[in-house]
N, C-alpha and C positions, 0 to 999 in steps of 0.2 A: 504493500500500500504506500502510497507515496503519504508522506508527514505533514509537505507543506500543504497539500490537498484539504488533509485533514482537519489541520488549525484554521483552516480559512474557513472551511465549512462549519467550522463548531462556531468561529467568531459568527458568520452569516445568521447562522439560528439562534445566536444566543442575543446577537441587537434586532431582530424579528420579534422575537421574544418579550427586549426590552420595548421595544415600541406599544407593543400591545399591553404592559403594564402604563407605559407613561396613559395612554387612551383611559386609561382604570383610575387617575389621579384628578382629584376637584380641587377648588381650591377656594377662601372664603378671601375678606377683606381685612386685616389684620392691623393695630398700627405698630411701628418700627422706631427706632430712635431717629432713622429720617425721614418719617414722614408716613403715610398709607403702605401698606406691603401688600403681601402674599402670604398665606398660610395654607399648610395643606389639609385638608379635614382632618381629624382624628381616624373616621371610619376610613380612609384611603391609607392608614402608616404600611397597611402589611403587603400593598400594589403598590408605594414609595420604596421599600427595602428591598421588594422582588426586583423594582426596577433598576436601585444601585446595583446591585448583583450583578444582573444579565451583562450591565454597562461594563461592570470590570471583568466579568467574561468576553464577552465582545472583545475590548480595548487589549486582554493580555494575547488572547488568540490572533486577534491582526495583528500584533506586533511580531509574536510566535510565526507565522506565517511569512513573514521579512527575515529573520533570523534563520528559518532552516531553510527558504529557496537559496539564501547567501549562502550558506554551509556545505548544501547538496553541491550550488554551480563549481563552488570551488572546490571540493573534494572530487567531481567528475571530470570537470573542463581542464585546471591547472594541475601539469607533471611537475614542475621545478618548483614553484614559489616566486616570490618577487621581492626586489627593493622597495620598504617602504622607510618614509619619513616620519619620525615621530619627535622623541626627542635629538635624536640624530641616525642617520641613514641607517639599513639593517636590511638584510636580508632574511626573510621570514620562508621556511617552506609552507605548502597548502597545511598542514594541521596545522603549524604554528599560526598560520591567518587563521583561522576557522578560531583557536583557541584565543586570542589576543585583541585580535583587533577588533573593534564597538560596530555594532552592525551600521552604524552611520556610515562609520570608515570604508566598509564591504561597498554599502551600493555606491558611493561615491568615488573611491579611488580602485577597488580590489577590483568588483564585476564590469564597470566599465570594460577593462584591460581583456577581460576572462571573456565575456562573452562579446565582446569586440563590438561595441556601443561607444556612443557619446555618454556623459554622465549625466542624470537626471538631476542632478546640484543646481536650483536656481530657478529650473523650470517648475511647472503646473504638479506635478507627482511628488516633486520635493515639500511645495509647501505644505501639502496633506499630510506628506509622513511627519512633518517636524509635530503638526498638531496629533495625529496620531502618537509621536515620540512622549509629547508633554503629559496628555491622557494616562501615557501606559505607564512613564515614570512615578507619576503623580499616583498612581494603580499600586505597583507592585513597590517604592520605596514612600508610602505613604507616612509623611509627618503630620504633628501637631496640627500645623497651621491647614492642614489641606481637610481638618476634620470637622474648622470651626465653621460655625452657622452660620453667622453674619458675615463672615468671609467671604468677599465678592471672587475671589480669584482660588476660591477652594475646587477641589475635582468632584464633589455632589453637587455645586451651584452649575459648573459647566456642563453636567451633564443633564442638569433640571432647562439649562437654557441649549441646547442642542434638540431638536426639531425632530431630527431623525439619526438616530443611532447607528443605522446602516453607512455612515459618512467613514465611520472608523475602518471597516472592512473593505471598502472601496477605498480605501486612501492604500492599503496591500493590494489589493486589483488593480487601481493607479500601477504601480510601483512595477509590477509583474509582467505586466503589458508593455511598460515602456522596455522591458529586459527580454522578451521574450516576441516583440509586435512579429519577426519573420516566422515567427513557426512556435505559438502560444501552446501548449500542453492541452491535452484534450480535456482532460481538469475542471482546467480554468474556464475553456471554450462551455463545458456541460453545466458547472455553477454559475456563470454568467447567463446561460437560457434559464435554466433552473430557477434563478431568482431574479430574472428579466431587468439583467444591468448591461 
């Protein structure tokens, strides 16, 4: 079975998922220390919790899904390794890439080379993954501050204010497609009908 297949699929179902819980959320008129807010009913906490959930299922699986198509390309495509740059020049072989270097570093500098592309750095699929990036880090090394309430810039408020949760796993389909546009994995081609993206 292919892996990166897999976490893409689980992410797909699991922000389907969450969509269908945020539909489940009301919300009443509350006031705030600035002003009128939002509060969520009481009777919706347990379609609010289902929904954090899905979201950081979603968000760890498309991340998951960048990290092993980068690990696969280079463990199948790259024999030698390469010079990379970090604190100063080095030659890495493919595991020591797969083991070392930050999947930024992969789509950016490593698969470029490997699958013999331009790099997606700058363009339309990059800025999806940086928010993709921010969600998942924000996901799996969650701090203090990303837990508070009133914290406008916490990961429950961006996911209370994100629309559609499916953004996350398309920002990994982004990514995949720009790596793969001559000859896309049938995978990819079947999840893409599948969930008519």
């Amino acid at each position: 079975p292919s892996s990166t297949a897999m976490a893409l699929n689980q992410s797909l179902k699991a922000a389907n998922r969450a969509n269908q819980f945020r539909d489940l959320i009301t919300y009443k008129t509350s006031p705030t220390p600035e002003g009128n807010g939002l509060a969520v009913l009481s009777e919706c906490h347990e379609a609010l919790f289902d929904y954090f959930e899905q979201c950081m299922v979603a968000v760890t699986f498309a991340y998951q899904t960048l990290e092993l198509f980068c690990n696969h390309s280079i463990s199948r495509h790259m024999k030698n390794g390469m010079e990379v740059k970090r604190k100063r020049r080095e030659f890495l072989s493919p595991s020591e890439l797969e083991r070392q270097l930050s999947t930024e570093e992969k789509l950016s500098v490593v698969l470029p080379k490997v699958l013999k592309t331009s790099t997606p750095k700058g363009k339309r699929p990059w800025e999806s993954y940086k928010n993709l990036k921010v969600a998942r880090d924000a996901t799996i090394h969650m701090k203090y501050s990303d837990q508070q309430v009133l914290n406008k810039d916490t990961l429950y408020f961006q996911f209370l204010n994100n629309r559609d949760i499916t953004t996350y796993p398309l920002a990994s389909i982004q990514m995949l497609r720009w790596f793969t546009k001559e000859k896309p994995p049938r995978w990819l081609e079947k999840l893409s009908c599948e969930y008519d993206i």
